[in-house]
N, C-alpha and C positions, 0 to 999 in steps of 0.2 A: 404375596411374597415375590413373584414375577417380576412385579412393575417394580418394586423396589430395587430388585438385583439390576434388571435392566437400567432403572434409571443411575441405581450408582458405576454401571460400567460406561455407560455412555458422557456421566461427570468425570471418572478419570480419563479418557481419551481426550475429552474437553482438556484437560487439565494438562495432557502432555502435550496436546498438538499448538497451544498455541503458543508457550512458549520455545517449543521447538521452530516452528515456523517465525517467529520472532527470530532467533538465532540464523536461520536459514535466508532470512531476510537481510540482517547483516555480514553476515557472511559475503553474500552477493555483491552487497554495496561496498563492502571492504575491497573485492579483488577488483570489481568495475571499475573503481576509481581511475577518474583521471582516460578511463581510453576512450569516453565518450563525449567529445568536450561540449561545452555549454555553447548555443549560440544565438544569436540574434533572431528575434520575431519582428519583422516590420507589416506592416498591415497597415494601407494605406485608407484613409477613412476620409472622404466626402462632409466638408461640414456646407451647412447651406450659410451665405452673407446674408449677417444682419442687415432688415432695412434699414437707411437715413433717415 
């Protein structure tokens, strides 16, 4: 009877947090918006010439 209680209290904490952290995740990304701007990656890369 333990493991039963245990295991269904540990499934609703499951149950709250990830949809909370879901929420909390957009939350973040809502107010971020825009102050972080996107930028360029250049990464210069060495190709070897085909031989003739």
């Amino acid at each position: 009877m333990t493991i039963e209680m245990r295991g269904r209290w540990l499934q609703r904490v499951i149950v709250l947090a990830v949809p909370l952290g879901i929420i909390a995740l957009c939350a973040f990304a809502w107010v971020d918006a825009g102050r972080r701007p996107v930028r360029d990656v250049v990464v210069a890369v060495p190709v070897p010439e085909l031989p003739r």
